[in-house]
N, CA, C and O of each residue as an XYZ file, in Angstrom:
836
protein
N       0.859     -1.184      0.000
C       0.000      0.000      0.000
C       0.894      1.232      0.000
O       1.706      1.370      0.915
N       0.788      2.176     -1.015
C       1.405      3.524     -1.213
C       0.438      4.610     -0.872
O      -0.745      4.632     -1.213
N       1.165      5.651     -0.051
C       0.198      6.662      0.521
C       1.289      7.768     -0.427
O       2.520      7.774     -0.425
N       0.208      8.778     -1.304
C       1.317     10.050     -1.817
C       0.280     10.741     -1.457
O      -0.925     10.574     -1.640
N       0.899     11.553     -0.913
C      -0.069     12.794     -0.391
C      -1.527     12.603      0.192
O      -1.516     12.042      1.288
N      -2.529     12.872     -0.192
C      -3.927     12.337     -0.075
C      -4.679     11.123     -0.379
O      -5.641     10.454     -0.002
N      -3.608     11.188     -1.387
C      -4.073      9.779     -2.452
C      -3.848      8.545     -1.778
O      -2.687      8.538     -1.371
N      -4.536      7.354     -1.443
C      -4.165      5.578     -1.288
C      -4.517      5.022     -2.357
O      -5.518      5.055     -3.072
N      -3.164      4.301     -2.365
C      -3.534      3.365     -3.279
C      -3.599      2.147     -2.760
O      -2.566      1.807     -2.182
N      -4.722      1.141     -2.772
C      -4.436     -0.266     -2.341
C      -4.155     -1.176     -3.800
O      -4.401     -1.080     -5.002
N      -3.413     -2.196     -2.763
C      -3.259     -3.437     -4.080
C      -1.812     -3.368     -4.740
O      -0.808     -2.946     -4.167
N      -1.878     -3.863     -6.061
C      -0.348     -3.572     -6.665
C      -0.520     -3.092     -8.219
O      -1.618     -3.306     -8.734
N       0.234     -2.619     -8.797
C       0.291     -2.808     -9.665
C       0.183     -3.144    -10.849
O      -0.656     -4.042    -10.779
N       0.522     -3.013    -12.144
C       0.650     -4.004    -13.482
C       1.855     -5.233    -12.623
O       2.668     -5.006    -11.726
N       1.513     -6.597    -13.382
C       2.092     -7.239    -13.254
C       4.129     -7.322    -13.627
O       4.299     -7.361    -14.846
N       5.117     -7.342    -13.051
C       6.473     -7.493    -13.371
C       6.643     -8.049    -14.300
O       6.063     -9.124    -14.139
N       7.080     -8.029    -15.221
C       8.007     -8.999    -16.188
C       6.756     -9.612    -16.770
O       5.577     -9.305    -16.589
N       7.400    -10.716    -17.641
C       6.598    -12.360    -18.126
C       5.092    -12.599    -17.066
O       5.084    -12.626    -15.836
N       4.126    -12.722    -17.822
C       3.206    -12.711    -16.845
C       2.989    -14.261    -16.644
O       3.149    -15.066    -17.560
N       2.582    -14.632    -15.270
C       2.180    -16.427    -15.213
C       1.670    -16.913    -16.445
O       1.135    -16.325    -17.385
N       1.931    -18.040    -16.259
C       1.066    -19.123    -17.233
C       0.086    -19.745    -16.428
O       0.327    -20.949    -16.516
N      -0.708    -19.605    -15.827
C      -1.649    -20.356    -14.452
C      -3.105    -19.641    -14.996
O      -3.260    -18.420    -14.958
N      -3.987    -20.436    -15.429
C      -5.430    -20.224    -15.578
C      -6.617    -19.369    -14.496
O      -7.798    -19.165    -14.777
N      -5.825    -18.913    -13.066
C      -6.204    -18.757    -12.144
C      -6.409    -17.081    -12.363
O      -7.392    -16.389    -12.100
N      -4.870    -16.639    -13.046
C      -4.893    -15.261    -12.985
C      -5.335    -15.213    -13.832
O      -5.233    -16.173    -14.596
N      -6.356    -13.663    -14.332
C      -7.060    -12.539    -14.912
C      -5.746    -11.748    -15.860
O      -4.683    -11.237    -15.510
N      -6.285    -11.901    -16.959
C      -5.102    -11.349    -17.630
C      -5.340     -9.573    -17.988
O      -4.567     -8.769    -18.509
N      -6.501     -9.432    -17.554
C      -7.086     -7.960    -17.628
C      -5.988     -7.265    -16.163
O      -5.365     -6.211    -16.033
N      -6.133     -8.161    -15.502
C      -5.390     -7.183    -13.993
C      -4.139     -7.582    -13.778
O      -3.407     -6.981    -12.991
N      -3.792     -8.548    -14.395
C      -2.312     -8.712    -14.481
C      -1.706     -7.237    -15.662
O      -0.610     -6.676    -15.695
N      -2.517     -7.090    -16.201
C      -2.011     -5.587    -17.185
C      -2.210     -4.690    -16.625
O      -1.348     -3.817    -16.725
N      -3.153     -4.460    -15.936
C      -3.378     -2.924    -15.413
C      -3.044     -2.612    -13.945
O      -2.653     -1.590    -13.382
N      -3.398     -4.114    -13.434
C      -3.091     -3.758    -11.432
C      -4.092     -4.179    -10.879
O      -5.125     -3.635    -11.271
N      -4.256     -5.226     -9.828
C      -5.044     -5.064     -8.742
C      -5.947     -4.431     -7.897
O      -6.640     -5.296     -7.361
N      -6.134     -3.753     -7.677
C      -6.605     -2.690     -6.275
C      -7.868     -3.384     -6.083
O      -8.856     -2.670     -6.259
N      -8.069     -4.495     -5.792
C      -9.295     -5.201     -5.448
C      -8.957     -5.231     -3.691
O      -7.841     -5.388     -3.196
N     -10.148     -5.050     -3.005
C     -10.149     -5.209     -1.587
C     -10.037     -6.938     -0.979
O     -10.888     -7.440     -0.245
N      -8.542     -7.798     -1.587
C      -8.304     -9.182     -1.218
C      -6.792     -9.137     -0.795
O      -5.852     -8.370     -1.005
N      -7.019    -10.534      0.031
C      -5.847    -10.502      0.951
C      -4.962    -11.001     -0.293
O      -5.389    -11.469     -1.349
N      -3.299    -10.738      0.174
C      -2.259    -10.721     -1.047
C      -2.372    -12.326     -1.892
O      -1.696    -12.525     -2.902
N      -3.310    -13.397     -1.326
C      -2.701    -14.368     -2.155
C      -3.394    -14.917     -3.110
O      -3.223    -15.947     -3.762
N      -4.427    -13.877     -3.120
C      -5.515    -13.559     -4.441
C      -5.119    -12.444     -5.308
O      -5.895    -11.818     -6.031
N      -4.056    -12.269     -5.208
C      -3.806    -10.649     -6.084
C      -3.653    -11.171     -7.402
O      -3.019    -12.207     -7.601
N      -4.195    -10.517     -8.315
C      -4.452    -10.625    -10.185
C      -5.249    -12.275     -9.934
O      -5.221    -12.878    -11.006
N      -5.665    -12.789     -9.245
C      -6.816    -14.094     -9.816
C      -8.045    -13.759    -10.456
O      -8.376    -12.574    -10.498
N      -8.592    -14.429    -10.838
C     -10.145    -14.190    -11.458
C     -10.935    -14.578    -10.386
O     -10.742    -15.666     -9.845
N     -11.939    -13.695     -9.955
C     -13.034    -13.786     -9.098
C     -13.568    -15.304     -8.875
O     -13.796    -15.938     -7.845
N     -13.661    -15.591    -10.071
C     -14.174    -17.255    -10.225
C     -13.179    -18.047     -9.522
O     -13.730    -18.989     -8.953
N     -12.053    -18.024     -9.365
C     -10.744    -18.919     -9.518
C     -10.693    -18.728     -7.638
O     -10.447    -19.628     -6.835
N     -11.021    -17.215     -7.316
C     -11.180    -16.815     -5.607
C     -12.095    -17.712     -4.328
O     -12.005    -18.066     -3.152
N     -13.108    -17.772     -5.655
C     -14.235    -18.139     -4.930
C     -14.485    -19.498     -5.164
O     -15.454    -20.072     -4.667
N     -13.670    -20.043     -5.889
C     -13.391    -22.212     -6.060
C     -12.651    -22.352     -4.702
O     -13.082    -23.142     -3.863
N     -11.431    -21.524     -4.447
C     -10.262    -21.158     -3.642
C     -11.245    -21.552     -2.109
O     -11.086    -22.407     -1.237
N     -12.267    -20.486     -2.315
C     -12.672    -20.251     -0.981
C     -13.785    -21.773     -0.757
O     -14.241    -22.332      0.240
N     -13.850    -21.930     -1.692
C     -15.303    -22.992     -1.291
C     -14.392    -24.319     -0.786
O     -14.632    -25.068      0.162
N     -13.523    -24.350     -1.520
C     -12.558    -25.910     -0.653
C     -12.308    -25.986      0.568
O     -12.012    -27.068      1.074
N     -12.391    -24.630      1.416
C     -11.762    -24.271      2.617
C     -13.034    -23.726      3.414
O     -12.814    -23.305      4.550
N     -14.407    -23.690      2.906
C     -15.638    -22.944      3.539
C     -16.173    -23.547      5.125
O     -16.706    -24.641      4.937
N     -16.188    -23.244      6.312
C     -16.403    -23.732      7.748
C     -18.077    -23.956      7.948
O     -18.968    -23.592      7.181
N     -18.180    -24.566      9.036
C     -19.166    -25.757      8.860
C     -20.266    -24.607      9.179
O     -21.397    -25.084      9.278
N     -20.207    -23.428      9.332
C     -21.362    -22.931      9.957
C     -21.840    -21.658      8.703
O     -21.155    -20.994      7.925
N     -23.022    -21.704      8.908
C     -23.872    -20.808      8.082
C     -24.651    -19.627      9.091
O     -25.003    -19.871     10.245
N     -24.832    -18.351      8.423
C     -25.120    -17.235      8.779
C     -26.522    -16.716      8.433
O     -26.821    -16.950      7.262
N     -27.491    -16.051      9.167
C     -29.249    -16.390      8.522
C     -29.155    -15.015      9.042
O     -28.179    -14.744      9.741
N     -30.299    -13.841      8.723
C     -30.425    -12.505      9.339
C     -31.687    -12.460      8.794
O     -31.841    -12.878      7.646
N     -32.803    -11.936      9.546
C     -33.888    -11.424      9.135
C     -34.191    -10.254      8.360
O     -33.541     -9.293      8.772
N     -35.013     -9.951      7.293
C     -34.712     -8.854      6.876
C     -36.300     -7.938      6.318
O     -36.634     -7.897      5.134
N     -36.900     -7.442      7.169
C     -38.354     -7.340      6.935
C     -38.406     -5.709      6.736
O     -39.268     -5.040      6.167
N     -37.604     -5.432      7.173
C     -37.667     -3.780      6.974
C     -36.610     -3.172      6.220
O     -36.346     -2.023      6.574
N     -35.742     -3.778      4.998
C     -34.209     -3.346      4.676
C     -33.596     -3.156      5.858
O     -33.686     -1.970      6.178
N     -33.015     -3.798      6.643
C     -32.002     -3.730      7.795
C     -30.349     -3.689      7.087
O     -29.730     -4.643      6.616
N     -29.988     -2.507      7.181
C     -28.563     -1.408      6.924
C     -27.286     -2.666      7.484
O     -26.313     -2.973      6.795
N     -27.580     -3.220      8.798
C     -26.612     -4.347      9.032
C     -26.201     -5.638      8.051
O     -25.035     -6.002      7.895
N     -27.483     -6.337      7.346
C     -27.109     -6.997      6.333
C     -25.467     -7.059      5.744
O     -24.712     -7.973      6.074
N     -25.110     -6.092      4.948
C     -23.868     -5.410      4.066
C     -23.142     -5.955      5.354
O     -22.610     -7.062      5.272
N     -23.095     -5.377      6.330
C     -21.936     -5.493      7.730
C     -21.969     -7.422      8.073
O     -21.042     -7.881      8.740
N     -23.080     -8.372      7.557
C     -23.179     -9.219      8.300
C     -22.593    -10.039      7.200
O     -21.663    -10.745      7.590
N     -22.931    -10.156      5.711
C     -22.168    -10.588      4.993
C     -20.470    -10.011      4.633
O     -19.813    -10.638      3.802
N     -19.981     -9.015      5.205
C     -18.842     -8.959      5.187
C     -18.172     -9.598      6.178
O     -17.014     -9.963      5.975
N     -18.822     -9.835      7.440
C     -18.090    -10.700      8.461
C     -18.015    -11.913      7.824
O     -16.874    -12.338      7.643
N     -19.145    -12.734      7.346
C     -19.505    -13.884      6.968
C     -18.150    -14.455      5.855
O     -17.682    -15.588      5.969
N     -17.628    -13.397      4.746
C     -16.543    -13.494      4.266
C     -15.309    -13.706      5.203
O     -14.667    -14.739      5.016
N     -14.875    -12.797      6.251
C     -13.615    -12.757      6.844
C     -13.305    -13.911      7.340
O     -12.220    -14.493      7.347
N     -15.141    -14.464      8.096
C     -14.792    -16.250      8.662
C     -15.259    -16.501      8.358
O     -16.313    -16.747      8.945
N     -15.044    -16.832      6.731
C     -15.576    -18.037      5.563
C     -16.679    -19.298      5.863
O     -16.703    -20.528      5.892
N     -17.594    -18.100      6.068
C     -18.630    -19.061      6.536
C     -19.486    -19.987      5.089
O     -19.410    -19.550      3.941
N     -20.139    -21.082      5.385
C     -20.413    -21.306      4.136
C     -21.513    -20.956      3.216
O     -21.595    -21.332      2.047
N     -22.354    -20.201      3.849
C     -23.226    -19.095      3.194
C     -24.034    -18.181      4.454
O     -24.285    -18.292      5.654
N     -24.248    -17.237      3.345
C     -25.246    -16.120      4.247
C     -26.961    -16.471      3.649
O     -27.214    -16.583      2.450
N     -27.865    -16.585      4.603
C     -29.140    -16.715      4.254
C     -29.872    -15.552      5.266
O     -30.132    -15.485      6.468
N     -30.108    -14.395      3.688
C     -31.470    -13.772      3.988
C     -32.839    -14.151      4.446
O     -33.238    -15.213      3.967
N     -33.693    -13.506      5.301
C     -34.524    -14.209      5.409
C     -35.913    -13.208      5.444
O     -36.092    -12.491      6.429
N     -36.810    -13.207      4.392
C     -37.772    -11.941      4.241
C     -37.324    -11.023      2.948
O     -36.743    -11.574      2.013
N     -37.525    -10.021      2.922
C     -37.244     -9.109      1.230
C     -35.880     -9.746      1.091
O     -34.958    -10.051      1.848
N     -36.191     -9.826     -0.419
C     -35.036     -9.811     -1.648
C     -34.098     -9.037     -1.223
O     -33.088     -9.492     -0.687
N     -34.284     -7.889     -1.387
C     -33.378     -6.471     -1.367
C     -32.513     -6.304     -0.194
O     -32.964     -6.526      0.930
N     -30.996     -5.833     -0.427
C     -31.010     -5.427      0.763
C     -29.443     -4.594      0.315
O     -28.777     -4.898     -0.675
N     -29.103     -3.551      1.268
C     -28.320     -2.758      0.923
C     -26.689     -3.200      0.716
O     -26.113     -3.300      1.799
N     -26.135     -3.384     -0.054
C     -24.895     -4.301     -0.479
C     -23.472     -2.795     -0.171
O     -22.246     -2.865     -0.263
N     -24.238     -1.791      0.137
C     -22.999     -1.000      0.377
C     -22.321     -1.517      1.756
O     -21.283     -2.164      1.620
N     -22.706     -1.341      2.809
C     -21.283     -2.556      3.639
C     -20.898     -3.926      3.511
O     -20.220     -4.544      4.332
N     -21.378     -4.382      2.407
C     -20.712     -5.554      2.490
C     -19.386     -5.246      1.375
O     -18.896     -6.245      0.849
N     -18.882     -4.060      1.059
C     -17.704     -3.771      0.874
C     -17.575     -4.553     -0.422
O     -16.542     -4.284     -1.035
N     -18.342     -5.427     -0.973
C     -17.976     -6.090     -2.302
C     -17.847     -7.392     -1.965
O     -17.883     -8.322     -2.771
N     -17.662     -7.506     -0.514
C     -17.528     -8.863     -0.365
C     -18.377     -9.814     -1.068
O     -17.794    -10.880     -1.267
N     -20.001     -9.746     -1.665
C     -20.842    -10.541     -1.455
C     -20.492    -11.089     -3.163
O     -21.181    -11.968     -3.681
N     -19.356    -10.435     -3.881
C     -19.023    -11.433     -5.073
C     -18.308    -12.444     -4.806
O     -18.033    -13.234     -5.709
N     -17.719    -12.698     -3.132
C     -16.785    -13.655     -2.827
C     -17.446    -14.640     -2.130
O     -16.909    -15.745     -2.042
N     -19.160    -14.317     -1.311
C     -19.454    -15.078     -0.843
C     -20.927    -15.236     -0.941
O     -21.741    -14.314     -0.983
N     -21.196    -16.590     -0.974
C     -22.599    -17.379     -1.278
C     -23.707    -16.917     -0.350
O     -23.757    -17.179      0.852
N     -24.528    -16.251     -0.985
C     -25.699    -15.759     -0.407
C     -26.765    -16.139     -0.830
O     -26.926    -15.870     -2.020
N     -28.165    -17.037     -0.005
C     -29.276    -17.381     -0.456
C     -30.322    -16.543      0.101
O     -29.881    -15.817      0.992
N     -31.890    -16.365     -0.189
C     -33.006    -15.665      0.158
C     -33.805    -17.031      0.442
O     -33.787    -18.046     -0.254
N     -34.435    -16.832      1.506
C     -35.708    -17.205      1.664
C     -36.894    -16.126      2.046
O     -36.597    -15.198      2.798
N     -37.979    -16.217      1.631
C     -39.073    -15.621      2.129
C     -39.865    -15.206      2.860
O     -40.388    -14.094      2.923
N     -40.036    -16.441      3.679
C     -40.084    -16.740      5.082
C     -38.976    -17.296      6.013
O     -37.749    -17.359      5.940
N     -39.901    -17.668      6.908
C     -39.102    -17.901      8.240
C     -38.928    -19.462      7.816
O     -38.002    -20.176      7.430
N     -40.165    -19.594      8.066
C     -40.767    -21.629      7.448
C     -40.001    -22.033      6.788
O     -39.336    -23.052      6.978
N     -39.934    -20.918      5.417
C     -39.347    -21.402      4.160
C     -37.484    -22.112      4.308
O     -36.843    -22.907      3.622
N     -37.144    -21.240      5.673
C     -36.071    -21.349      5.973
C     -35.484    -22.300      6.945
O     -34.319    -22.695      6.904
N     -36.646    -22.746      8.095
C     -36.315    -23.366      8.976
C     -36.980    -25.058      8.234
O     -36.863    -26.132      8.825
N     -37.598    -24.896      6.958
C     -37.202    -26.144      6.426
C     -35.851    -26.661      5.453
O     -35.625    -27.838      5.168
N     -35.144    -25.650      5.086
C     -34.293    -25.575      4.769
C     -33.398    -25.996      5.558
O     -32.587    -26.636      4.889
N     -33.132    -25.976      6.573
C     -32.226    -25.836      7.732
C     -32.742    -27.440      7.882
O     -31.798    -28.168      7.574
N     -33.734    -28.090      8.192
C     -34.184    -29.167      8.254
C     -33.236    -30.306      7.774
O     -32.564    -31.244      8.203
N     -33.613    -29.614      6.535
C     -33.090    -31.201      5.157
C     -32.039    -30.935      5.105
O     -31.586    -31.205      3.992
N     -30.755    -30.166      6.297
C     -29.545    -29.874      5.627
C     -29.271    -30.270      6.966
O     -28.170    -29.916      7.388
N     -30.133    -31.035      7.876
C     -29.843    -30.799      9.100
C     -28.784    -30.533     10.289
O     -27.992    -31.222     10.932
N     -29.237    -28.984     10.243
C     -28.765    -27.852     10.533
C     -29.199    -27.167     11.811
O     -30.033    -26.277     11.643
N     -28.762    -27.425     13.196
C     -29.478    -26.641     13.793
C     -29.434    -25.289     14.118
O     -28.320    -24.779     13.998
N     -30.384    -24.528     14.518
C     -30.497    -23.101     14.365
C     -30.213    -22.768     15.850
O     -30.784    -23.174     16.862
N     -29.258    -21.990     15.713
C     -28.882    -21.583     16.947
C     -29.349    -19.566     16.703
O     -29.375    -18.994     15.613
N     -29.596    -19.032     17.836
C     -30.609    -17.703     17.670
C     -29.799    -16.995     18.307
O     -29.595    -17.584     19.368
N     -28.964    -15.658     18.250
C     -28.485    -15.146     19.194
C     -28.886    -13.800     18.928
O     -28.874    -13.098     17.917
N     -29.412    -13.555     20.671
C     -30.598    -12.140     20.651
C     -30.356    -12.137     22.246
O     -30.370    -13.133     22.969
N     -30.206    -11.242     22.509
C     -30.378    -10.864     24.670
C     -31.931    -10.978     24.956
O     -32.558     -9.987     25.331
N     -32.635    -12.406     24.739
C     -34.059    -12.346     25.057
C     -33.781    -13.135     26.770
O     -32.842    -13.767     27.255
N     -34.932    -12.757     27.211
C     -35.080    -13.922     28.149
C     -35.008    -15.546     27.986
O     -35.819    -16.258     27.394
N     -34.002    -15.876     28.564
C     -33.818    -17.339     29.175
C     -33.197    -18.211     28.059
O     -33.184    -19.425     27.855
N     -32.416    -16.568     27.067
C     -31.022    -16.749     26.701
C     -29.927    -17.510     27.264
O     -29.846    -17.222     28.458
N     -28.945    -18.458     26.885
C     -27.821    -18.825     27.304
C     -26.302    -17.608     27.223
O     -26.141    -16.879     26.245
N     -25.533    -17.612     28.183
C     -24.550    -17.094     28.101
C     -23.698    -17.344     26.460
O     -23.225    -18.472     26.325
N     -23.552    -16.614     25.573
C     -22.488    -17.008     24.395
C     -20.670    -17.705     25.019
O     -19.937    -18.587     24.574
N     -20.557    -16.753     26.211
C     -19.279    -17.300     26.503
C     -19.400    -17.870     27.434
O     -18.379    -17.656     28.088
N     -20.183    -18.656     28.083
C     -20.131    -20.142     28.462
C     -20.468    -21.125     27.693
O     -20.956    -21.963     28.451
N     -20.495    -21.529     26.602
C     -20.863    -22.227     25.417
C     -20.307    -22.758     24.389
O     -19.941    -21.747     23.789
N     -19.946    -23.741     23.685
C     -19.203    -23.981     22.619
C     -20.369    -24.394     21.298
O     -21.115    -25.372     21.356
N     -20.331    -23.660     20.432
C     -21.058    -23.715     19.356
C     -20.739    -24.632     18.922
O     -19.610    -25.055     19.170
N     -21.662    -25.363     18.038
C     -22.410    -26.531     17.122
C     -21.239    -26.780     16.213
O     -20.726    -25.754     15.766
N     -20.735    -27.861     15.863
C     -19.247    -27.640     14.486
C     -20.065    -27.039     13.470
O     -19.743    -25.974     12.944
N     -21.517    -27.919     13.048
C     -22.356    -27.588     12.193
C     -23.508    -26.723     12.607
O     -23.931    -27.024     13.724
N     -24.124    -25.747     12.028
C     -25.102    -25.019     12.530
C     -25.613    -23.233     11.658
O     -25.101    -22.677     10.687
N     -26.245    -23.002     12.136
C     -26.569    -21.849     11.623
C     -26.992    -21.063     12.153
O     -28.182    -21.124     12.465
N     -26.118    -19.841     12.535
C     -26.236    -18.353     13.410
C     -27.330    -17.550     12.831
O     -27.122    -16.800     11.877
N     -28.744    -17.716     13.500
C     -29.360    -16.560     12.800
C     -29.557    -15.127     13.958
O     -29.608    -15.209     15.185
N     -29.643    -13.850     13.108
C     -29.871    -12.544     13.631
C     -31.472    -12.248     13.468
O     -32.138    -12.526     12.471
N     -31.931    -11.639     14.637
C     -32.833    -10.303     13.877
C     -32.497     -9.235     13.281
O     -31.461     -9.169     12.619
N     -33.210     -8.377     13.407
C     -32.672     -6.941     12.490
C     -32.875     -5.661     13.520
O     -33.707     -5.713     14.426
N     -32.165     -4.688     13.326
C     -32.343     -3.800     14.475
C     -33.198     -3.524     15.134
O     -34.173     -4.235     14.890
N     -33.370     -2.796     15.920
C     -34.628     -3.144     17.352
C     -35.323     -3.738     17.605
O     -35.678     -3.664     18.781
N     -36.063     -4.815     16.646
C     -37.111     -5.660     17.764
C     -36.135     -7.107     17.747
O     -36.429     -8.003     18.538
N     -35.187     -7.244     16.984
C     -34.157     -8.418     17.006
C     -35.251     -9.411     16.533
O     -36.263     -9.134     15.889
N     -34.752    -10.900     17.084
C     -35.888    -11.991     16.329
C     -37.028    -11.998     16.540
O     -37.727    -11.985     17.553
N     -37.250    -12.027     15.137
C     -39.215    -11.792     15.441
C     -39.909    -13.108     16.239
O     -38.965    -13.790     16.637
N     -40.982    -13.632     16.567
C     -41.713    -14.508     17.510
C     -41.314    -15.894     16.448
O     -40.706    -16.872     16.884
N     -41.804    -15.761     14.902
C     -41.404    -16.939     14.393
C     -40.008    -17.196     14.492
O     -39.731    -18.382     14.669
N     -39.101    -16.438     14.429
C     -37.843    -16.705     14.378
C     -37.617    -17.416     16.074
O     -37.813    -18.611     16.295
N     -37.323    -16.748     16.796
C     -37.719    -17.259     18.032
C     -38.270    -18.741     18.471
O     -37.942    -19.217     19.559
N     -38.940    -19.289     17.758
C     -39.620    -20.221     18.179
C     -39.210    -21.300     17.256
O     -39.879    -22.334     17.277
N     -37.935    -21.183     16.232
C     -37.711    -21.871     15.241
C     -35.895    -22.257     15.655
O     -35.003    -22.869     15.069
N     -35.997    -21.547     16.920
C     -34.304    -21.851     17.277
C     -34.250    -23.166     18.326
O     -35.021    -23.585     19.189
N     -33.204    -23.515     17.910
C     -33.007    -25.314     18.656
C     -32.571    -24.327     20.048
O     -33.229    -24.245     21.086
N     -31.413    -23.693     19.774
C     -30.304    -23.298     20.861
C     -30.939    -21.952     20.927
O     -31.651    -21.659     19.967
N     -30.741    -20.606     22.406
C     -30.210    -19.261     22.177
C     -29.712    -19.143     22.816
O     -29.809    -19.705     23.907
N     -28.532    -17.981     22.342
C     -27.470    -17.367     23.005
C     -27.529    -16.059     22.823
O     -27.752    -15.516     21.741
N     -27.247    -15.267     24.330
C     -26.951    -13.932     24.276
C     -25.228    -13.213     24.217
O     -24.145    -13.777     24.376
N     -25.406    -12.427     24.056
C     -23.978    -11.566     24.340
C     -23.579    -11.134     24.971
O     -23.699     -9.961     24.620
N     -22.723    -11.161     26.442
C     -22.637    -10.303     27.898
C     -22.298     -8.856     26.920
O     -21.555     -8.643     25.962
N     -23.387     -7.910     27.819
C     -22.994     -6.644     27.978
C     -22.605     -5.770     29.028
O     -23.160     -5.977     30.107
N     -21.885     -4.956     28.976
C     -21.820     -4.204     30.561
C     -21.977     -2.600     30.616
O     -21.371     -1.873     31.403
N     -22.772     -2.240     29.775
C     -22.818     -0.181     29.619
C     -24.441     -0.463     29.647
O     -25.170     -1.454     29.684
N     -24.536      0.418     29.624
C     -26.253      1.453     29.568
C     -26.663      0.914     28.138
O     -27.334     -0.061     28.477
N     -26.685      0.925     26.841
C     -27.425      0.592     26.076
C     -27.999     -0.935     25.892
O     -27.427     -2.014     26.049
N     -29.445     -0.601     25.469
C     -29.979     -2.196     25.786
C     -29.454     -3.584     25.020
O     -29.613     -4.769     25.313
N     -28.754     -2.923     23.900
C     -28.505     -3.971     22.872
C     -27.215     -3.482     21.870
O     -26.938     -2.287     21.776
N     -26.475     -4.501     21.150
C     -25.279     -3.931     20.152
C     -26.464     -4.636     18.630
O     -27.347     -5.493     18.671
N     -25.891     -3.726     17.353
C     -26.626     -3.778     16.170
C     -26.223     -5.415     15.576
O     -25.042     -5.761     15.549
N     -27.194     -6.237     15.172
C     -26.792     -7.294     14.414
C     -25.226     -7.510     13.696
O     -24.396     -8.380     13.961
N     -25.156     -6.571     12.854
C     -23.687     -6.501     12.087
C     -21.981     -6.838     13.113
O     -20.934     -7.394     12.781
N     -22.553     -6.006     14.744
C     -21.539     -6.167     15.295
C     -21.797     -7.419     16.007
O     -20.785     -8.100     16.173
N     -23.177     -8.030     16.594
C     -22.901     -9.378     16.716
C     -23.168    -10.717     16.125
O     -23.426    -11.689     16.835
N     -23.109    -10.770     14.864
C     -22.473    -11.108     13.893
C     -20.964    -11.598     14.198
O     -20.507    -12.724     14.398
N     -20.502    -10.613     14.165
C     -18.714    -10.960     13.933
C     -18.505    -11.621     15.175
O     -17.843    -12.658     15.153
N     -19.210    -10.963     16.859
C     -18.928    -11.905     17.767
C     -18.983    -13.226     18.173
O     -18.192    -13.861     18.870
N     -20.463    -13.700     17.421
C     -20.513    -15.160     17.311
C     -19.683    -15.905     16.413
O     -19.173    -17.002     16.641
N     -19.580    -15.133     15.249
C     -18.907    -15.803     14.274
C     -17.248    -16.251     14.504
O     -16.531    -17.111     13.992
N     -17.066    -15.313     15.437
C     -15.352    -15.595     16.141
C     -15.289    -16.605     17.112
O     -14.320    -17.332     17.333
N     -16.917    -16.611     17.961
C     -16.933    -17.493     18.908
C     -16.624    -18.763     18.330
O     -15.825    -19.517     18.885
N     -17.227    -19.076     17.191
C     -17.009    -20.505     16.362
C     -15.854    -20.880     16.191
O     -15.407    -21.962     16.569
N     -14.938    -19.567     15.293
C     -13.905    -20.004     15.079
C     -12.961    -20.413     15.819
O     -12.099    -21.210     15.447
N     -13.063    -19.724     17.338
C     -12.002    -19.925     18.268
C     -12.377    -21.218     18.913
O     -11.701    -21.635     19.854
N     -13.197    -21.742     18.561
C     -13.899    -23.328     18.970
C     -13.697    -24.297     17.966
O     -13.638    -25.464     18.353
N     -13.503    -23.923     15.998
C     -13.426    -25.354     15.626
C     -12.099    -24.816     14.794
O     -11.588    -25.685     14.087
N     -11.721    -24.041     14.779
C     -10.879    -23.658     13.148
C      -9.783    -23.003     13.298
O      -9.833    -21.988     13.993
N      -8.754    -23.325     12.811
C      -7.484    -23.802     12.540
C      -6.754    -22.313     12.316
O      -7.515    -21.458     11.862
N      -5.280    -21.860     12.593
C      -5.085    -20.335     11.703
C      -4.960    -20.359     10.518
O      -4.571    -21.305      9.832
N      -5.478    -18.675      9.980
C      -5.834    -19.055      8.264
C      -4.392    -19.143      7.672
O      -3.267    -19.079      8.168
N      -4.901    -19.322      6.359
C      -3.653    -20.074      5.713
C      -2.981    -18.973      5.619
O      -3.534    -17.902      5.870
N      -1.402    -19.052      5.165
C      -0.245    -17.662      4.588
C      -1.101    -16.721      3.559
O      -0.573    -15.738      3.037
């Protein structure tokens, strides 16, 4: 990364010299440069070639968020979902949803819709998958007294009312988040990343070089 004056540049470059012979790299960004938001050992690959990369290596747990009102966290929940290569993100309610925080990530990672709740917790069924719910409701489990599921699926609500009653009533497991300040609750997006670390520091290995 080069800083001149105001300007950042991320990424690298046109490619040095003789460019690879490897089907992996993009011969468009091996000419012009990188500046894609990926860690260095994707630099000049083809998106396609990233995301084969990532699926060989994808962790046993899946990511679900409710989404009935466009909830702004979405973008934030699939960008975590990338960092710990989870093996997909499942919407749950509108199509739509705002892709500006997910930083671009969501060309790197597998995202499905369901409609409903039903639609989803049969899904979860035939993949059998249990749904673990994490929301500060009553008669919540502690998150850090707990070791998450190898297999399973973290679902969110969406800002302020968190999981709706169907969602709620469709979770095997729940877990809350210790808090210790004055506000009643942290936004989906940020716990998101907390559960999602909780996993990792429970089944998964350090990432590769």
């Amino acid at each position: 990364m080069t800083v001149t004056g105001e300007q950042l540049d991320v990424g690298v470059g046109p490619w040095p010299g003789d460019p690879p012979d490897d089907p992996r790299y993009d011969p468009e960004l091996l000419a012009e440069g990188d500046r894609r938001n990926v860690v260095d050992r994707y630099r000049y690959w083809r998106r396609e070639a990233v995301v084969a990369d990532l699926d060989r290596r994808r962790h046993g747990f899946h990511v679900a968020i409710e989404n009935w009102q466009h909830d702004f966290n979405i973008g934030t929940v699939v960008r975590n979902a990338n960092a710990f290569l989870a093996a997909e993100v499942h919407i749950v309610g509108r199509r739509r949803w705002n892709r500006r925080g997910a930083m671009v990530t969501d060309r790197y990672q597998h995202v499905r819709h369901h409609e409903t709740i039903e639609e989803f917790v049969s899904w979860a069924a035939r993949e059998r998958l249990p749904v673990v719910g994490i929301d500060n409701l009553p008669g919540s489990r502690p998150l850090e007294t707990t070791t998450l599921p190898s297999r399973c699926v973290l679902l969110f609500g969406q800002e302020g009312p968190g999981l709706s009653d169907p969602a709620r009533a469709a979770c095997d497991q729940l877990f809350s988040i210790a808090q210790y300040g004055s506000t009643r609750s942290i936004n989906a997006g940020v716990a998101s990343g907390i559960a999602m670390h909780a996993w990792i520091r429970a089944h998964a290995g350090p990432p590769p070089d």
